[in-house]
C-alpha positions in Angstrom: 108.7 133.7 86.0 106.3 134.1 89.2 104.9 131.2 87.9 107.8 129.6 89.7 108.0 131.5 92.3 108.4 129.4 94.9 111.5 127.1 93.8 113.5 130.9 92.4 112.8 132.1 96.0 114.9 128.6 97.5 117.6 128.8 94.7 118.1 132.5 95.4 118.4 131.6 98.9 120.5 128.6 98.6 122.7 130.8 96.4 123.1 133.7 98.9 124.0 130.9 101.5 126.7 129.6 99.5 128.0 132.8 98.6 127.9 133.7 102.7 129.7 130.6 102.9 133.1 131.3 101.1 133.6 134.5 102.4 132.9 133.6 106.4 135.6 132.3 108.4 135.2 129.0 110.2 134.9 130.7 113.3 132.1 132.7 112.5 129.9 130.2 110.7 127.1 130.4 113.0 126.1 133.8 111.9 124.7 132.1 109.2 121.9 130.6 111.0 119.5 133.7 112.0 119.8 134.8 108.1 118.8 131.1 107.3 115.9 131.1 109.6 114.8 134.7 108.5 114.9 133.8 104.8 113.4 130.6 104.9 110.1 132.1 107.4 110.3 134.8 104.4 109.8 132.6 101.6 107.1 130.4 104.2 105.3 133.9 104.3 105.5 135.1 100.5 104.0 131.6 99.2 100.9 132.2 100.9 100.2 135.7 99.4 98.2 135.3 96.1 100.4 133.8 93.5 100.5 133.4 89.8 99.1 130.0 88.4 99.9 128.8 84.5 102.7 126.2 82.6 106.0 126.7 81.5 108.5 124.7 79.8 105.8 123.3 77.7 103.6 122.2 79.9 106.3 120.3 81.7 106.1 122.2 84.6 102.4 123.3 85.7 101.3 125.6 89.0 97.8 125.3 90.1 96.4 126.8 93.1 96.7 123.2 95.1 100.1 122.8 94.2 100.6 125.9 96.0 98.8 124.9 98.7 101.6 121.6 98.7 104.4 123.7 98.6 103.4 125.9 101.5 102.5 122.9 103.7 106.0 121.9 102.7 107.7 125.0 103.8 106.1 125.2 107.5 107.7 121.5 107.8 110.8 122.9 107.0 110.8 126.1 108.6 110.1 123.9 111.7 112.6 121.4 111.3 115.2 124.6 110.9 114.1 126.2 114.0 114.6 122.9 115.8 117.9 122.5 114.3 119.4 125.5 115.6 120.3 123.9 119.3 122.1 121.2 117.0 123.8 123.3 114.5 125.4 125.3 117.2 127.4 122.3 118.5 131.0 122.1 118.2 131.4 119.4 115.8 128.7 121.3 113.3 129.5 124.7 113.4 131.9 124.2 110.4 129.0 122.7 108.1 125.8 125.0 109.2 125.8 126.2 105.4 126.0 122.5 104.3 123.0 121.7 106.3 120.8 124.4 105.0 121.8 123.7 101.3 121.8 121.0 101.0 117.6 120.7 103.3 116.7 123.6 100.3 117.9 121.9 97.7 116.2 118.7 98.6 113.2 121.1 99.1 113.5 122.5 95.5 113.4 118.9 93.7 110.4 118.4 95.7 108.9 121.4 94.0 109.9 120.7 90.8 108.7 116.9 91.8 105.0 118.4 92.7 104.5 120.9 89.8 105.9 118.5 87.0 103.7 118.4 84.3 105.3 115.1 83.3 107.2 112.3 83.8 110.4 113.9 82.7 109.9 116.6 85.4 108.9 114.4 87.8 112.0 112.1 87.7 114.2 115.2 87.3 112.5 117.0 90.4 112.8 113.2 91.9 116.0 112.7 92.1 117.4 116.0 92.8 114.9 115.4 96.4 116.7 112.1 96.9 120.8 112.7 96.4 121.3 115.7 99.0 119.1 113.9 101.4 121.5 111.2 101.2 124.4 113.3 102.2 122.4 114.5 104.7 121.3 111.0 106.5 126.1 110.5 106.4 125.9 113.8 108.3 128.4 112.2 111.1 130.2 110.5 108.6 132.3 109.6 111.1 130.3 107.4 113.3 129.8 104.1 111.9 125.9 104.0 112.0 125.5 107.5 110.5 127.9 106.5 107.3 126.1 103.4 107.1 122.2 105.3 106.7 123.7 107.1 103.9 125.2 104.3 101.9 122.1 102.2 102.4 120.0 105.3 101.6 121.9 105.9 98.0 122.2 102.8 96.9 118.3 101.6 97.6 117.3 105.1 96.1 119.5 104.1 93.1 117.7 101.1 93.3 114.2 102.5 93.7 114.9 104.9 90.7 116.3 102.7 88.3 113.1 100.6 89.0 110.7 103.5 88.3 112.4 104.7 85.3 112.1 101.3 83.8 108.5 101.7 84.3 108.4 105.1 82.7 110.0 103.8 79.6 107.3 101.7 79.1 104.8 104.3 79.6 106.6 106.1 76.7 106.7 103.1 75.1 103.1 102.3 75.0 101.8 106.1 74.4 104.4 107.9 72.7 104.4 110.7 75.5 105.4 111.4 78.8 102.9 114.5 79.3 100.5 113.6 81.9 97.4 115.2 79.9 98.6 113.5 77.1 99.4 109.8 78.7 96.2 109.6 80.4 93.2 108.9 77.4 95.9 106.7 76.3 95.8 104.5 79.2 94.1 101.2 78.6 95.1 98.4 80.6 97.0 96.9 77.8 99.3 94.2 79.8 102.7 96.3 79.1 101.0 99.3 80.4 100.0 97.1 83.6 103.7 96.3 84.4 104.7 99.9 83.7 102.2 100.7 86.7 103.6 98.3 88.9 107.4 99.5 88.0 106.0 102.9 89.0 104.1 101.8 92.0 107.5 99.8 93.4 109.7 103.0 93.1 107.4 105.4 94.9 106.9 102.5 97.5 110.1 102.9 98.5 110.3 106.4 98.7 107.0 106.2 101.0 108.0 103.2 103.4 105.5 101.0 101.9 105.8 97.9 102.7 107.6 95.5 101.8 109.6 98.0 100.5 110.2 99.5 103.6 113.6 97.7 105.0 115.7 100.3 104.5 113.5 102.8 106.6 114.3 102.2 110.1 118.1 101.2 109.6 118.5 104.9 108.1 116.5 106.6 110.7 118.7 105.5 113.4 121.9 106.4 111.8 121.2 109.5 110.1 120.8 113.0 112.9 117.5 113.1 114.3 116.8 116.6 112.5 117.5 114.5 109.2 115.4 111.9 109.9 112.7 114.0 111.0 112.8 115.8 107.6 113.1 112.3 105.8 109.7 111.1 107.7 107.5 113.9 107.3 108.9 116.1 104.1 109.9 113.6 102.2 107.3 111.4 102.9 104.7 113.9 102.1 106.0 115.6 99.0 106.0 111.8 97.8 102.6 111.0 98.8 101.3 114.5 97.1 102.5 113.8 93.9 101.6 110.2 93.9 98.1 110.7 94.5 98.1 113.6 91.3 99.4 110.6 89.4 97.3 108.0 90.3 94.0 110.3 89.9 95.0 111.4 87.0 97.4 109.9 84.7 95.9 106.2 85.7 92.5 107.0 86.4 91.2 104.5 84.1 93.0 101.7 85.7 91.8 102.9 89.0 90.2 99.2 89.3 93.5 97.8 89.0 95.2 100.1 91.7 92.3 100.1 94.1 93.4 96.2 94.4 97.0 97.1 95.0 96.8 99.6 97.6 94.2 97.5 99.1 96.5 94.8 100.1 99.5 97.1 100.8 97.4 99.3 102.9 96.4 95.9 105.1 100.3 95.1 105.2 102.0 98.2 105.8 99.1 99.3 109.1 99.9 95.9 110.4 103.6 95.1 110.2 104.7 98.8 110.5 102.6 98.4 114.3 103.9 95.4 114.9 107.8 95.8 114.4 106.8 99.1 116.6 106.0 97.2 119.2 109.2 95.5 119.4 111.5 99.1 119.3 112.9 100.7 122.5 115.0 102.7 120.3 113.1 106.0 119.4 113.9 106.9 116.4 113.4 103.2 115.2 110.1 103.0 117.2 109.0 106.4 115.2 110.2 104.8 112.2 107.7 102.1 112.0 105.3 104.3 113.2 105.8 105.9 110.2 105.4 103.4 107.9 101.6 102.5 109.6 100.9 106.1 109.2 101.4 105.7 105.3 99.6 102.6 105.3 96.8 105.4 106.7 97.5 107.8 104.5 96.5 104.9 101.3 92.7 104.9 103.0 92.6 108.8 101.6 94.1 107.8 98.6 91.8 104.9 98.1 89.0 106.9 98.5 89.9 107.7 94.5 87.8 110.8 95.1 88.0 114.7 95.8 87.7 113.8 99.3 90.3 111.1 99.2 92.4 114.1 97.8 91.4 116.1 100.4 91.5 114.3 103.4 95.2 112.7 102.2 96.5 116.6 102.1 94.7 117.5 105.2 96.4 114.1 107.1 99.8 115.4 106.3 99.3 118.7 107.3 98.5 117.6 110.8 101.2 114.9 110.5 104.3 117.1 109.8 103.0 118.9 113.3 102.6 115.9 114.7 105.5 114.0 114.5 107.6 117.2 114.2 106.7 117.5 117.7 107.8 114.4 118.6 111.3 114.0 117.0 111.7 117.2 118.7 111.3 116.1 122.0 113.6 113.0 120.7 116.3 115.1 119.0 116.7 117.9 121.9 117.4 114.8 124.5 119.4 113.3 122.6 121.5 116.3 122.0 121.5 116.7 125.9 122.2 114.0 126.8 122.7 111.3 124.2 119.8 109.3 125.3 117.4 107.6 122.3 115.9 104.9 124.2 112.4 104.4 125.6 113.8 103.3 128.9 115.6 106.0 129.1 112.6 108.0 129.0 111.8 106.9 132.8 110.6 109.4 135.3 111.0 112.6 132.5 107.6 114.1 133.6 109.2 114.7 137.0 112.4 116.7 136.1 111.1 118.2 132.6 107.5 118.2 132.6 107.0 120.7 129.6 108.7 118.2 127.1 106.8 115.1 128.5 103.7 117.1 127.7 104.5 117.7 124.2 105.3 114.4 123.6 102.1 113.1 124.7 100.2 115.6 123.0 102.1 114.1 120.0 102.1 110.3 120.4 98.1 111.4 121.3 97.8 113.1 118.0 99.3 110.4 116.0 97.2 107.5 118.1 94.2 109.5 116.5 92.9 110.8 120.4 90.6 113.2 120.0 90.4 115.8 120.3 93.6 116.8 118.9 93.9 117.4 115.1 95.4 113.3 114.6 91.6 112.4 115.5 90.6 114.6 112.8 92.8 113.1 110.1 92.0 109.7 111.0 88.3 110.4 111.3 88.5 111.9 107.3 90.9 109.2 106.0 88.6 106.6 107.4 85.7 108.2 106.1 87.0 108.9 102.6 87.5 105.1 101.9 83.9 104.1 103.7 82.5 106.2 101.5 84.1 103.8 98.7 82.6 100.7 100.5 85.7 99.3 102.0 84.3 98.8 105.4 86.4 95.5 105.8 89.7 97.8 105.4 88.5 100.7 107.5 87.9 97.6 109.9 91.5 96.5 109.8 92.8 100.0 110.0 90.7 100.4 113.2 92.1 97.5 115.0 95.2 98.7 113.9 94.5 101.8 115.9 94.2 100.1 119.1 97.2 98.4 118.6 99.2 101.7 118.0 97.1 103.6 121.0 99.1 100.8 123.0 102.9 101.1 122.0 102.7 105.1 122.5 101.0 104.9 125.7 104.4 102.3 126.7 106.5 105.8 125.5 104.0 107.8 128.3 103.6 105.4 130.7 107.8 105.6 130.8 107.0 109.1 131.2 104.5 109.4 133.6 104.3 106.5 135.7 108.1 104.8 135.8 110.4 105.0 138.5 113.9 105.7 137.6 117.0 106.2 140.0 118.7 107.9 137.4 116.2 110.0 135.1 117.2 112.5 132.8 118.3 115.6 134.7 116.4 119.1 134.2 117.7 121.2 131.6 116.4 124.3 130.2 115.9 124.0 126.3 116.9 127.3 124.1 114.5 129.5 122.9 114.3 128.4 119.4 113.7 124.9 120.2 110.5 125.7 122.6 109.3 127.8 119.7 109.8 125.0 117.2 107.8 122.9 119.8 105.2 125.7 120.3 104.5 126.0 116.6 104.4 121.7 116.6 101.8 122.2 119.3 99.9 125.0 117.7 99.2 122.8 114.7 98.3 119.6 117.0 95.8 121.5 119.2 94.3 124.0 116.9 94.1 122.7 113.0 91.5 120.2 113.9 89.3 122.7 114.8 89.6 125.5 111.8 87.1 123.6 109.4 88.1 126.4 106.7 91.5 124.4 105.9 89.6 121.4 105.3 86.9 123.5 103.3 89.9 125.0 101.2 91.8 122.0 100.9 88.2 120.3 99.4 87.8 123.3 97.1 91.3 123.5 95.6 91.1 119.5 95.5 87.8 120.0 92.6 90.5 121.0 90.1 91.7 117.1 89.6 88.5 115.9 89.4 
């Protein structure tokens, strides 16, 4: 059972919680959240010690070396997004649902497990799904204010929209091969016309789940309403454990229709850089300004992937490491001002160098990292991604997603020039942040300065990546 190491350790945890929860009064809730941050840096730790690799269930569920490698990157995410949360958690109208918060995050955290090392399509929808409903409850986490309730009703019912859609899709893939085992569906893949609509089924459901556009509407309506710790974990974590097993689909189970899908993702790419950049433009919200920021950053993320190679694997993995730092680091900055003081807008943002310069800093070094300045570790993603599809010959795309670059240099330098530069006769007062929100920042800032310079993840990354291929 160390084969599954990883999702026993979150269930045990997730368990213990719980139990913790029934027993503790309502006025002591908040011991739980030291334990929680202890356990989860625990598990963070243990998955990087050598682990055991094999199938279970089958061959439904399968653990290879580079799914281990997902589900670490995974865990730092989340062991920063719970360090940031503390400052949150501790506020009055929380501290009677800390244990909520943290089961519900792990067990969102375990589908995605199950969702990466799923062997096929049965796991996959299974480990789908279970990632999808507590996030839901999560985004309704003020289900009292209007906007909040609103994120999670739109939230469950696209997703129950999204999934019904992809589960039509993999019927046909049953249909058409008999099997659902990935190993199994992929020599059996021919382009027959059924099998081309079964793709596209499939294609449409993870679209949504990666802010693809144009299935992307839902993206930024739920970003505003849900907490800004939730939507941070819904734009990074989510995103990513998406894109991972996407990719391990598309280069393996449709490899031989890789002509088809190149064509696909070529178009979408073009549409999601451009529109995601240019509804950014028009935000002064934050969180819905970071939400279409997202969305072009997955239209990035589809260069790697169009790449169809071991270094479009690689570079696609290595991209979303240095994203989850990256924009980590920036919906902290977002979420511990708004928690202050309440403040999400971009004007609001006037003349913050001069009473907190430390958090201005870090969000520069953030919006920086995610314009692709080098050299921070954003320039490094970009340079890959960018490289992996040239390699292919799509120099018109890389072309496009250049241009695009420039355009999204300009809307985050509007976020520093508020910063820096604007006058404001009433700025956002100084306040001292906590201790575990600076260290949540520090570790965001670690990643953003540092990863681009060890080449040895990128060399790993590439080596572990040769086993798809």
């Amino acid at each position: 059972m160390l084969i599954m190491r990883h999702e026993l350790l979150l269930v045990a945890i997730a368990v213990i919680l719980l139990i913790v929860e029934i027993f503790l009064p309502n006025e002591r809730k908040r011991l739980i959240i030291i334990p929680s941050l202890l356990l989860m840096a625990g598990v963070t730790i243990i998955g990087f010690l050598p682990g055991t690799t094999g199938e279970l269930f089958g061959g439904m569920y399968r653990n290879t070396q580079l799914t281990i490698l997902l589900k670490n990157i995974l865990n730092i995410g989340v062991l920063i997004i719970f360090v940031q949360s503390v400052d949150w958690l501790k506020k009055d109208e929380n501290k009677e649902k800390i244990s909520e918060f943290y089961i519900l995050m792990l067990s969102t955290l375990i589908g995605m497990n199950y969702m990466i090392s799923s062997g096929d399509f049965l796991m996959f929808y299974l480990g789908l799904e279970l990632a999808t409903i507590p996030i839901a409850a999560l985004a309704a986490w003020e289900r009292y204010k209007e906007k909040s309730a609103e994120a999670g009703v739109k939230l469950i019912f696209t997703s129950a929209l999204s999934s019904g859609i992809l589960l039509y899709g993999l019927s046909m893939i049953y249909g058409t091969t008999g099997t659902l085992y990935f190993t199994d569906v992929a020599p059996l893949i021919n382009g027959a016309p059924l099998q081309v609509l079964a793709f596209i089924f499939f294609f449409a459901g993870m679209a949504f789940k990666i802010s693809l556009v144009p299935f992307h509407l839902w993206t930024a309506d739920v970003y505003e309403g849900a907490p800004v710790n939730v939507t941070s974990f819904l734009s990074v974590i989510s995103k990513a454990a998406a894109v991972f097993i996407f990719t391990i689909i598309l280069y393996t189970v449709f490899a031989k229709i890789a002509v088809l899908w190149s064509q696909v993702l070529y178009v979408i790419t073009i549409l999601t850089i451009t529109l995601g950049n240019l509804f950014a433009l028009r935000q002064q919200n934050l969180k819905r300004f970071l939400a279409f920021s997202s969305i072009a950053q997955a239209g990035f993320i589809l260069l790697g992937i169009i790449g169809q190679s071991q270094i479009g694997m690689t570079t696609v993995i290595y991209f979303a490491l240095v994203y989850i730092f990256s924009n980590l680091a920036a919906f902290g900055v977002v979420g511990i001002i708004a928690n202050r003081t309440g403040k999400e807008n971009i004007d609001d943002y006037d003349g913050l160098y001069r009473t907190n310069p430390n958090l201005s800093l870090v969000m520069m070094l953030a919006l920086f990292s995610l314009a692709g300045i080098p050299p921070l570790a954003g320039f490094f993603g970009k340079f890959f991604l960018f490289a992996a599809a040239a390699k292919q010959g799509y120099y018109i795309l890389v072309l496009i997603a250049l241009i695009n670059t420039i355009v999204s240099l300009y809307y985050y330098l509007l976020v520093i020039k508020a910063m820096l530069l604007n006058n404001s006769d009433r700025p956002i007062a100084h306040f001292k942040s906590d201790g575990f929100t600076r260290l949540g920042l520090l570790m965001c800032v670690f990643g953003i300065v540092v990863v681009g310079f060890i080449s040895a993840i990128y060399e790993m990354v590439l080596n572990l990546s040769f086993g798809l291929f």
